[in-house]
N, C-alpha and C positions, 0 to 999 in steps of 0.2 A: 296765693298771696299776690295782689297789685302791687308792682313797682311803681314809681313813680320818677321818671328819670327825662330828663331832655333826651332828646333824637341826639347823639352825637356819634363819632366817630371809635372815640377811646372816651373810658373812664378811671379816674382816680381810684385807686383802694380807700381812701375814703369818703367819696363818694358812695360807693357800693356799699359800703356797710351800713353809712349813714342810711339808706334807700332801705336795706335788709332786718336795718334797727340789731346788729351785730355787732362784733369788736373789729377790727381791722387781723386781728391775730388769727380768729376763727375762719375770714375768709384767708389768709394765708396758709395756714391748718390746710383748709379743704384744696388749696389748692396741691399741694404738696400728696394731697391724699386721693387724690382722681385726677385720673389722667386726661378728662376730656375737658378740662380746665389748664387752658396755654396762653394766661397773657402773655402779652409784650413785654419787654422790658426796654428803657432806654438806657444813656452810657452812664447815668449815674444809679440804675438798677432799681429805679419806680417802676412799680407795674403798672401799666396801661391795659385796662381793659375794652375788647370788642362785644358786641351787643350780642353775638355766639356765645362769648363767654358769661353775658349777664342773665342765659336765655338758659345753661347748664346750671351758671350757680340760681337760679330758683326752683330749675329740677331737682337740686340737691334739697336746697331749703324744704322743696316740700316733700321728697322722702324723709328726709330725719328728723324735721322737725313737727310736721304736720302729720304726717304717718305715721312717724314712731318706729321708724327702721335705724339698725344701727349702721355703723360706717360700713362693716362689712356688708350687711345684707342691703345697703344701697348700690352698691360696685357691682354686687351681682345682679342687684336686680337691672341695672342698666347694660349691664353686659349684656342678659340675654335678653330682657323684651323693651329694650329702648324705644323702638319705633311705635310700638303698643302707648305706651308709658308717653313717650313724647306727645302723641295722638292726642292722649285725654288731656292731658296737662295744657295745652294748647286751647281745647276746648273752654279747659274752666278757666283759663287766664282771660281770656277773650268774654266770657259771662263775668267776669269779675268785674273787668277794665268796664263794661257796657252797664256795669250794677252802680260803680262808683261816680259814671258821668250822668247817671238818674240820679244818685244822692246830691250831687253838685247844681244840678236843675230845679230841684226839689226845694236846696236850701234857699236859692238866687229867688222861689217865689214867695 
């Protein structure tokens, strides 16, 4: 799945869902529900998201929602073959992001 996000620093929770086409709840949900999801918080308790964390929640996205793994067999599958798992994800992020900036050239002719 292409994100489509400005280069920044931190992001809104709605931001991110808006980008994910999610509920704001869902990514709270998931955050609560994996551990390798740690925004920020500031003193009035908005999350602030890092681009680590927007780089986990589409590893998530695309275990459960594009795979069809449940919550539990996401956790585990990240447990043990993360760096496997990261690898390709990584791969087809980067084929995605290079497919969608051909559609964007394509329509401009």
């Amino acid at each position: 799945m292409y994100i489509d996000l400005p280069e920044k620093r931190y992001y809104k929770i709605g931001e991110v869902a808006k980008a994910f086409g999610v509920n704001t709840s869902l990514i709270r949900f998931w955050e609560k529900e994996f551990d390798v999801l740690k925004p920020k918080k500031n003193a009035k308790g908005d999350r602030k998201f890092t681009p680590e964390d927007i780089k986990n929640l589409q590893l998530i996205y695309y275990l459960v929602k594009d795979k069809g793994f449940t919550l539990e067999g996401a956790k585990q599958h990240l447990k043990e073959e993360k760096k496997k798992t990261l690898h390709s994800f990584d791969i087809i992020r980067k084929l995605e992001g290079v497919k969608n900036e051909l559609i964007k050239i394509k329509n401009q002719l």
